[in-house]
N, C-alpha and C positions, 0 to 999 in steps of 0.2 A: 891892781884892780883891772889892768886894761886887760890882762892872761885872761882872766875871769870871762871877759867878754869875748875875747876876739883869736886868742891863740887854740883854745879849747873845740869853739865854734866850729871854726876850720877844718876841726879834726873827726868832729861828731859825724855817728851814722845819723842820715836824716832819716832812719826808720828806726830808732832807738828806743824811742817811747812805747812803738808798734810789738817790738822785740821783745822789752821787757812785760808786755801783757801776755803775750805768747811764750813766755819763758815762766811768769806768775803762774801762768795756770798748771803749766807741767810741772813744776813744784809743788802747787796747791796737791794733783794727785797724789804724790807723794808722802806728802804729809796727811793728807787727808787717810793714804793707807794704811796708817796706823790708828787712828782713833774711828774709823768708818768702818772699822773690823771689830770694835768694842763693842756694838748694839750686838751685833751679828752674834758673840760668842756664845754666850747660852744658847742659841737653837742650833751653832757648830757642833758644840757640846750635844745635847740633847740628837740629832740626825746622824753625828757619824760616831759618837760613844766616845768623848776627849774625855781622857782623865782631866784633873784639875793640871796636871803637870803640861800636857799635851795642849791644853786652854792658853797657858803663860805661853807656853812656846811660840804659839800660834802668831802671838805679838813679840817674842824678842827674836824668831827664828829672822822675821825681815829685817827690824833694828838693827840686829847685831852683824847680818850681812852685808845690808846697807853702812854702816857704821864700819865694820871691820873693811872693808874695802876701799873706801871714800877716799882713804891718801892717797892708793893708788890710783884712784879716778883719776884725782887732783893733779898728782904729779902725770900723767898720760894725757891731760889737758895742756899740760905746759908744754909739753915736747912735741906732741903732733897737731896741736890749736882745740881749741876748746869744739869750733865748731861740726866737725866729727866725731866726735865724743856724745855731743849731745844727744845728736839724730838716731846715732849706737844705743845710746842706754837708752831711749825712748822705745826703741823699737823693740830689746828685749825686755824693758818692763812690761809692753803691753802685749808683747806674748804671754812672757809672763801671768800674767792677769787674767788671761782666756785661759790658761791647763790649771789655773788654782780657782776657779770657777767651776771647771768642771771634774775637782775634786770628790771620789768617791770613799775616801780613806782619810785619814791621820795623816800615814807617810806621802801621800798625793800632795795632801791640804800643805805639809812641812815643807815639801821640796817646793812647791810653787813660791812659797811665802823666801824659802832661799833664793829661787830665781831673778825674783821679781826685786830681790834686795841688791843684787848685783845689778842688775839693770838700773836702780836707784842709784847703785854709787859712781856709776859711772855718768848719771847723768845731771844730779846737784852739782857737786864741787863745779862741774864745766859751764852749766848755767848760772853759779853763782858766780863765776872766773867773769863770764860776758860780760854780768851787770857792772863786776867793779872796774872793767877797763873800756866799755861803750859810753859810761857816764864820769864826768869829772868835778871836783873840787866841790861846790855846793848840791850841784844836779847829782853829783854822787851818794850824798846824805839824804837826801829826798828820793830816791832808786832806792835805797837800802832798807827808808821807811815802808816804800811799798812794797819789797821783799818778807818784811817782817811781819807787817800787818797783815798779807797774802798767809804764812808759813802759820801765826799764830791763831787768827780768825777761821783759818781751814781747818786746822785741827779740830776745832771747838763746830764748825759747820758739818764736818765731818760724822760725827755722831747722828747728828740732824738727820744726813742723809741716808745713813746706816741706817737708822731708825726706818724711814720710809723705805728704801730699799727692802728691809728685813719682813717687813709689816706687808709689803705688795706682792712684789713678784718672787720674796724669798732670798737668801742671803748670800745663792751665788753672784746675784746681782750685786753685789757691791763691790766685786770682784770685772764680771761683763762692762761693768761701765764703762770701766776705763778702757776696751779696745777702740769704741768708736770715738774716743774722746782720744785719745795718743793716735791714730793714723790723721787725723784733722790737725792737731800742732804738728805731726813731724812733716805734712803735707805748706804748712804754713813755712815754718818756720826752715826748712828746705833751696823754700825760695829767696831768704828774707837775712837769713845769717851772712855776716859779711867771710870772706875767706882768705883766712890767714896761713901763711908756711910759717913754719917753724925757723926761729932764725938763727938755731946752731945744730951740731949735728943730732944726731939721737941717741943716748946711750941706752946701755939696757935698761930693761925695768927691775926694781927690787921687786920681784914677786917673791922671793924667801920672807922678806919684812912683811911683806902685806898678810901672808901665812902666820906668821908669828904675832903680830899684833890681834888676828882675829879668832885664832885657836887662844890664846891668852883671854882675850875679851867673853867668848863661848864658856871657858873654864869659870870664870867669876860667875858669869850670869846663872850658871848650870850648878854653882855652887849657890845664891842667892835662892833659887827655887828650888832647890833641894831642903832647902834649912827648914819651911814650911813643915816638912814630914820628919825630919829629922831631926832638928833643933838647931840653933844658931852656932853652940859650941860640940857639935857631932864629928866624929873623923867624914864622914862625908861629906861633909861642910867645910871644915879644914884644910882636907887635902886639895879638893878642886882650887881654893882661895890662894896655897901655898906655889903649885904648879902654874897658876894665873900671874904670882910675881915672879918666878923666875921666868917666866916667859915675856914679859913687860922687860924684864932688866936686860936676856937675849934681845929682846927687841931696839932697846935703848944702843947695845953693842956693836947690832951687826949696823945700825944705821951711821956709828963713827967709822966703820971698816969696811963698807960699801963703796966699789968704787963706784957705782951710784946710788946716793941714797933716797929711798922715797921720801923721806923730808930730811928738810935742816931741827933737827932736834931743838937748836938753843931757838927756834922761833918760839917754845914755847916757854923760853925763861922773860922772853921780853914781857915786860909788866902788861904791855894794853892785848895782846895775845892769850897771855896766862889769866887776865880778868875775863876776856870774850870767854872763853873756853868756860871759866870757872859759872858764870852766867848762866850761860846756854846748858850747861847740864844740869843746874838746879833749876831753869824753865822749862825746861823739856819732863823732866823727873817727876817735878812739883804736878805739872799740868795732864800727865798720863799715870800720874795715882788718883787724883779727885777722878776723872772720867773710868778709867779702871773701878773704883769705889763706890760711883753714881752709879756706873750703869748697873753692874750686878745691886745692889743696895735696891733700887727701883725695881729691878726683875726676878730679885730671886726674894727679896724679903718681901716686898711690896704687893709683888705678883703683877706689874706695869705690862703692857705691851709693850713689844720695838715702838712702835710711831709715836706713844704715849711720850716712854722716853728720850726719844729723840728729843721732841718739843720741849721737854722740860729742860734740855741742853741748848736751846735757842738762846734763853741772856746770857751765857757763855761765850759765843759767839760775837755777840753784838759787845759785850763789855772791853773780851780779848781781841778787837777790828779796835774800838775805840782808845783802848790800852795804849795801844801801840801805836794810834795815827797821833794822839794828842802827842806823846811821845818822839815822835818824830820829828816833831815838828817847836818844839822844847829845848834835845838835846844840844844844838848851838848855845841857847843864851842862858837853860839852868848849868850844864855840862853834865855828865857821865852820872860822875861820886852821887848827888844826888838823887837825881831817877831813878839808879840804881837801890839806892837806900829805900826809897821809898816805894817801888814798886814788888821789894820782898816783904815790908811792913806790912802793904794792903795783901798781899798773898798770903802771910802767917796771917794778920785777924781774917779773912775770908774762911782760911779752912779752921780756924779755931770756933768756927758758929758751928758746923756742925757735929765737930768733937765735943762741944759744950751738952750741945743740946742736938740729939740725932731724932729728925722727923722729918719728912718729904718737904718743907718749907723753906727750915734752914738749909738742907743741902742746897738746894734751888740757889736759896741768893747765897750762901758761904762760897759755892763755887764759881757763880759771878761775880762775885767781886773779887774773889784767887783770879779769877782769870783776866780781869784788867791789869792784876799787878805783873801776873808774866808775858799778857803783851808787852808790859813797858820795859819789860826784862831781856823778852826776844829784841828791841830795836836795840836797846844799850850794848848790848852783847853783840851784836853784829857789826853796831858803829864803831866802837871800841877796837874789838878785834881787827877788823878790815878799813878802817878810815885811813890806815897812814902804811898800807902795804906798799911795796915797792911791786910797778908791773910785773915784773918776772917771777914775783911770790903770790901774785893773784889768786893761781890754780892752787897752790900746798895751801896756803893760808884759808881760800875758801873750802879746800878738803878738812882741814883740820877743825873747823868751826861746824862743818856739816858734821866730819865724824863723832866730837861732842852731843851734838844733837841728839845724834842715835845714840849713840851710851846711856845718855841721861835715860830717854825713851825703855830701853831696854833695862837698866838698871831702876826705873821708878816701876814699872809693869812687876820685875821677879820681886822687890822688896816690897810691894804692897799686897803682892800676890800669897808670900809668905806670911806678912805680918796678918792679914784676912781672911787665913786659914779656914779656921774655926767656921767663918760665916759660910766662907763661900761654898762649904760641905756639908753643914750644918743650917740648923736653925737659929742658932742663938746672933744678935744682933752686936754682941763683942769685939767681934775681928773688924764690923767697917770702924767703932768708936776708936780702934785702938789706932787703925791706920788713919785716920783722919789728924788723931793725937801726935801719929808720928810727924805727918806730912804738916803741920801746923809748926811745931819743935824745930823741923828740919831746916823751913824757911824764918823763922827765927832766928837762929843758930847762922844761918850764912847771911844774913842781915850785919850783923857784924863783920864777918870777913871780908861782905864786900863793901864794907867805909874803911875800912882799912886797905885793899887793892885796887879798889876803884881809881883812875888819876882822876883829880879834880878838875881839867881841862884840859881837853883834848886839844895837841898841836894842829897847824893849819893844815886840810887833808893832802894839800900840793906836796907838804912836807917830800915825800919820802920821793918822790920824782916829777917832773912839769911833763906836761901829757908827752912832748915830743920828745922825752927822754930814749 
């Protein structure tokens, strides 16, 4: 108990608290760029002529970017310190952000959204690297809750401000925000990050892996939204899904036969890793098919404005902020197994109200109260995964939990996008019942898996090394 107090203490940046507000928020953008681009898409669509296929991209081109890159962020966190990394990726997402703004085209709008995905992954895993080695043992678990409740509550506010954004000054703005808001944290946070050497040499980077994990990753997703036009069992469908595992199992390979590899593979046989991961991409998934499924549902059946819709995505926000602080602040004394159980429970019956009964009402609360079960989801998932990492795994371990992230992101966006078909070119109201069906089924379905991988109490977070390790 005295560590608790007094070995820890010692070690703390006394602007820690300050860091992790100024590290929240540049997350927050992040996350918030994927579901802040949701309002937006119908008038993206409608102003620069997006197929439906061109629409999906729109949101898995940054996921899968962000996503397929994130290990290598991670591991280039650990080797040259998190804290240039960060100030790096900030700085090219919010260029980034300004040439996908002033997006005149498809291929403009595409390449931006790959930019600015790059500039994501180099700048999560290293801000999530800080928070788990600036805060220790309890303050660690309490960091991790405002990390989650920041990631999950943005998302769900995100819309919101999509919405407004869309509704005012138009939808490159949802895009322009972010410059004046990234040169203000990198302006902050500049001053403020503490500065670390690396404390062994530098080997090279797997950037063959990092290739290969995200051309793989592209393959599946590209095969996911193809299935929409094509069908589920089409050689089109097929072969994208066939060349996506042999490319996963290269990838599996060259990270044994790397003489440096971007991750230690077996981090993700270990159980509280392989639970974070399995979590985070059914929160991520679950949470960007209802918002995926609202927004067009609201604006293409309904005939809603951006601003309208936005608001109706307000108890979303406030449920999934709430989700995840009660949550928080829980997981010590329920543990993991449970929360976990129970915040896929409230997420299957949330999205089962408006699979039951589809009308502007039920969506409203079906997907506020989904959305409190995958705040509770995002904290579990993070605490789990990152609670008992050893410091020199901070960077992979947090890359590998962000990359999850985006998967889920990107793979809930093409499978609902496919399954919604029907509506979202059509008129008939079919495609959101059936996606609603899925997305209800799906988090059912892992309901089970995770009381069965879940551990039922998480070891003490000192575990895995004492800060002055």
């Amino acid at each position: 108990m005295a560590e608790n107090s007094h070995a820890p203490s010692a070690r703390a940046h006394p602007l820690r608290w300050r860091i992790l507000g100024f590290l929240g928020v540049a997350q927050l953008m992040l996350i918030l760029d994927v579901t802040v681009v949701a309002i937006a898409l119908p008038h993206m669509e409608a102003d620069l002529g997006l197929s439906r296929q061109a629409v999906t991209w729109t949101v898995s081109a940054y996921t899968l970017t962000f996503g397929g890159l994130m290990l290598l962020g991670g591991r280039i966190a650990d080797l040259i310190g998190a804290r240039g990394v960060v100030l790096a990726g900030l700085l090219v997402f919010t260029a980034a952000s300004l040439v996908t703004g002033l997006a005149g085209s498809a291929a403009m709008l595409l390449g931006g959204r790959v930019a600015q995905g790059a500039g994501a992954a180099m700048l999560s895993p290293a801000a999530l690297s800080l928070v788990v080695t600036l805060f220790q043992d309890d303050e660690r678990n309490k960091a991790l809750g405002v990390w989650s409740a920041l990631g999950g509550g943005g998302a769900a506010l995100g819309v919101l401000l999509g919405g407004a954004l869309t509704a005012g000054p138009g939808w490159p703005w949802v895009f322009f925000v972010n410059v004046p808001i990234g040169l203000v944290i990198f302006a902050a946070l500049a001053r403020m990050l503490p500065r670390h050497r690396a404390a062994a040499p530098r080997p090279r980077l797997d950037v063959l892996g990092a290739l290969l994990v995200t051309a793989s990753s592209g393959a599946l997703i590209y095969a996911l939204i193809r299935a929409g036009d094509d069908g589920w069992l089409s050689l089109g469908t097929g072969l994208p899904v066939l060349l996506a595992a042999v490319g996963y199992l290269a990838f599996t390979a060259r990270q044994k036969t790397a003489r440096s590899p971007m991750m230690d593979v077996s981090l993700l046989v270990r159980r509280p890793v392989a639970t974070g991961t399995f979590l985070i991409v059914m929160a991520t998934a679950l949470m960007i098919a209802m918002f995926f499924l609202g927004t067009f549902y609201f604006q293409h059946a309904r005939d809603y404005g951006a601003l309208r819709t936005g608001l109706l995505f307000l108890p979303i926000a406030v449920a999934t902020m709430t989700g995840a602080n009660l949550t928080g602040r829980m997981i010590a004394s329920m543990g993991p197994r449970r929360l976990a159980v129970a915040g896929l429970v409230i997420t299957a019956a949330g999205l089962a109200l408006p699979a039951v009964s589809l009308n502007p009402v039920t969506v409203v609360i079906g997907t506020a109260v989904a959305g409190a079960g995958t705040g509770a989801m995002f904290v579990v998932a993070s605490a789990t995964a990152l609670g008992q990492v050893a410091p020199h795994e901070s960077g992979i371990a947090s890359g590998i939990v962000s990359t999850f992230h985006e998967f889920g992101a990107s793979i809930g966006a093409a499978v609902i996008s496919s399954v919604a078909a029907a509506s979202l070119t059509g008129d008939t109201l079919d495609g959101f019942t059936h996606g609603f069906v899925l997305a209800a089924v799906t988090a059912a379905v892992a309901t089970l898996a995770a009381a069965v991988l879940t551990p039922p109490r998480p070891r003490h977070p000192a575990e895995p090394g004492p800060a002055g390790a």
